[in-house]
N, C-alpha and C positions, 0 to 999 in steps of 0.2 A: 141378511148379509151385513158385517162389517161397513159402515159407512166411509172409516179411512180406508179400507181393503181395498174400495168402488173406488177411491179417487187414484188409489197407487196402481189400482190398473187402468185406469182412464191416461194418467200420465206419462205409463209402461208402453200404450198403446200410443199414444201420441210421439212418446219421443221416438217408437219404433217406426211410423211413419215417417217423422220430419230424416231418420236416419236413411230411409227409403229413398226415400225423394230426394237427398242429397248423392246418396251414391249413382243416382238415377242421369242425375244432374251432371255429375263429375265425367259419368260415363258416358254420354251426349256428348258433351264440349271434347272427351277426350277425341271420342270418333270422328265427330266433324270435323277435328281440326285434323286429325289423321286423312279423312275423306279431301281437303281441302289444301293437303300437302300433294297430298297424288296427284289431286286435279292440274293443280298448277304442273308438274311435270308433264302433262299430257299438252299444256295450255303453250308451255316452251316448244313440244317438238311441232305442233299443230302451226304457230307463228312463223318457224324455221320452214315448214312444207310452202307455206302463204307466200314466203318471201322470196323463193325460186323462182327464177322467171323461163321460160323458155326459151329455146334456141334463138328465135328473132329479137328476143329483149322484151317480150312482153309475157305479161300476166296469162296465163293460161286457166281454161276448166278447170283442173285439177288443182291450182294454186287458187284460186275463188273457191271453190269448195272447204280447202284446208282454209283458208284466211276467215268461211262462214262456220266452221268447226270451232276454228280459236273463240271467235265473239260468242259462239253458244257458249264453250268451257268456261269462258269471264263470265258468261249471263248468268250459269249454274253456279260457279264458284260463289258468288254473291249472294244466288238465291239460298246455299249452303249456310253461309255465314250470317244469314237476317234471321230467316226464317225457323220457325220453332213450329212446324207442320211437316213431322216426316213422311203422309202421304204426300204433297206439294215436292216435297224432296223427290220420293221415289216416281214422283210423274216425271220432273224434270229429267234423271238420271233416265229413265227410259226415252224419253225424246231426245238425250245427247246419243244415248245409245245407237237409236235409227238413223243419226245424222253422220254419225263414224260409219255405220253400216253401210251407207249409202257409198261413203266417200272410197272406203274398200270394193265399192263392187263397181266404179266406175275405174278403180286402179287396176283391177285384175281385167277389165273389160278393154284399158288400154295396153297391158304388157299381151292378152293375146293377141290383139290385132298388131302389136310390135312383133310378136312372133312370127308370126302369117307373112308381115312382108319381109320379116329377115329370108323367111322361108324362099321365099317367090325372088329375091334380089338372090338367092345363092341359086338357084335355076337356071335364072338368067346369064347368068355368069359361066 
């Protein structure tokens, strides 16, 4: 074999890598930052849930819950933005995940028992 042939494909193959690995690159930061724009929208309505107090003027479950949803969304958001381990990522995003799940199944768990006693208050009536 051609001993420049060997190097112009060693080069061929080099610079097709580094071209790899750049479009690789571009394509990460694009998504993150994409991944990291949503987030922050979910981080504003989660703050606005936090910051509802109830009828008496105090902080409720449900406002503690949303208020411990916003700090995971900043805790994820962050870990988004450092970290270059997208298994680390997709762990985080499933532990946000469970933490919204949770905070859903405690809201539908309070609108039926609101029902129940709409129910019972129009009875009695």
């Amino acid at each position: 074999m051609d001993p420049n042939s060997n190097r112009m494909l060693k080069t061929a193959f080099s610079s097709k890598i580094k071209q790899i690995g750049k479009k690789f690159k571009e394509d990460t930061q694009k998504t993150r930052g994409e991944l990291i724009l949503d987030m922050k929208v979910l981080l504003e309505i989660a703050n606005r849930e936090a910051a509802i107090l109830d009828k008496s003027g105090r902080i409720g479950k449900r406002e503690m819950k949303a208020a411990q949803l916003a700090a995971y969304l900043a805790r994820t958001i962050n870990i988004i933005a450092t970290q270059y381990d997208n298994k680390k990522i997709m762990d985080e995003l499933k532990q946000l995940w469970k933490v919204a799940a949770e905070l859903e199944r405690q809201r539908q768990k309070r609108a039926r028992k609101g029902s129940k006693r709409e129910r019972k208050h129009k009875k009695g009536d």
